[in-house]
N, C-alpha and C positions, 0 to 999 in steps of 0.2 A: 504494500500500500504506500503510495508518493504524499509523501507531509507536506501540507501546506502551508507557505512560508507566508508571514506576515512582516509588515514593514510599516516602522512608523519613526516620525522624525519633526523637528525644526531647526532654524537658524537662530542664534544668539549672539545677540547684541555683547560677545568678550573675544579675547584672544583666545587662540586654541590651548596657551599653556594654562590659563587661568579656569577654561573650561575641563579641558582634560583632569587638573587638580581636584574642581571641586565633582568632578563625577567619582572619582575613585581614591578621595578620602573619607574613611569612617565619619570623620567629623562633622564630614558637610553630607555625605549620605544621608545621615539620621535627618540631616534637615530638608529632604526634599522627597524621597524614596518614599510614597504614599499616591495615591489616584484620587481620595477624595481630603477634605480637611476635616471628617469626621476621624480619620483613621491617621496614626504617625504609626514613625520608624524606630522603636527605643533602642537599637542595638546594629550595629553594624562591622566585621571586621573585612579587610578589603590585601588579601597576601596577593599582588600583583607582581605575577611572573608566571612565565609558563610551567603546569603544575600547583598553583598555589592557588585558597580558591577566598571565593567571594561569601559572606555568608549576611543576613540580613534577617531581622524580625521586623515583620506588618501584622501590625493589629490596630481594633477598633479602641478608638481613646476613652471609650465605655466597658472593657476588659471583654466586650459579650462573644467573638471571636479576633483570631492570629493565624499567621501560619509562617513559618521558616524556609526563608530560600536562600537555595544553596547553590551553586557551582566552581568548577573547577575551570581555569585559564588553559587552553590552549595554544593559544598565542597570542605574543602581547607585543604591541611594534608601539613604542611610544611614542604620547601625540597623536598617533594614525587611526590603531587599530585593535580592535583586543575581537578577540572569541574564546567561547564558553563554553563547556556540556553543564545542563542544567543536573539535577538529583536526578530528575526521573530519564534521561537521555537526550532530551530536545537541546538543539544547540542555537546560537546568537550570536550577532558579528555585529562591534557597533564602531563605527567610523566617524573619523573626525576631521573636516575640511576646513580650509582657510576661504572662506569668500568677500572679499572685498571687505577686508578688516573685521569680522564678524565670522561664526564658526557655524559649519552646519553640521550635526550631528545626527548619526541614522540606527536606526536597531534593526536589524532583521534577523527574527527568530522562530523555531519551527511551533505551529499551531498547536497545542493539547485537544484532547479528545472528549473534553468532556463537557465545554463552553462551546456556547457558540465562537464564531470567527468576527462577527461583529463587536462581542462580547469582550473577545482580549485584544483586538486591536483596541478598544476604545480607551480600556482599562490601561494598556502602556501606553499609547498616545497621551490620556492625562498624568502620567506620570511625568513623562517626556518632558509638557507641560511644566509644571511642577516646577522641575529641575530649571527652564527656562527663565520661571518667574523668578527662582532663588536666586541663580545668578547674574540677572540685571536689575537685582536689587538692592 
């Protein structure tokens, strides 16, 4: 069966070293890594190299559910390029461009089987989101 690949993205108003930092430190993770404002990130640790994995908690800011995600680094070309295999095998490429002083950053990652496709694009698109608002803030 051919996995359905999903792609979501924007451009952001920083440099690509300032964007690339604040995507893949812990510190600034926790403060953006969420889809709606009902829910945050209390915990994030972020071992970037090939091998070393990503780990993160989402939950609702009302304890009522969470869930743990986790992956491992494939390859990591700094500033450029990183991919993933997630816990359950789906994997993600997220790239990172200089466009006319501004960065455009893309995820594309293999679809899960249990949501709809409208359902998790929306869902990392507002994350995406997120991440954009934090850092032209």
């Amino acid at each position: 069966m051919e996995t359905t690949k999903i792609t979501v993205g924007t451009t952001i108003s920083a440099n690509r070293g300032k964007v690339w930092d604040y995507w893949n430190k812990p510190e600034h993770i926790t403060k953006w890594n969420f889809a709606d404002p009902s829910w945050h990130c209390p915990k994030a640790q972020n071992d970037l190299k090939v091998g070393g994995t990503l780990k993160s908690r989402m939950e609702a800011k009302d304890g009522s559910m969470g869930f743990d995600f986790e992956a491992v680094y494939d390859e990591v070309f700094d500033q450029e390029k990183m991919v993933y295999t997630m816990a359950d095998g789906r994997k993600a490429i997220t790239t990172f461009e200089d466009v006319d002083g501004k960065t455009k950053i893309s995820t594309t990652f293999d679809a899960e089987q249990s949501n709809p496709i409208e359902m998790q694009k929306g869902g990392w698109q507002a994350i995406i989101n997120n991440f954009k608002k934090y850092v032209e803030n």
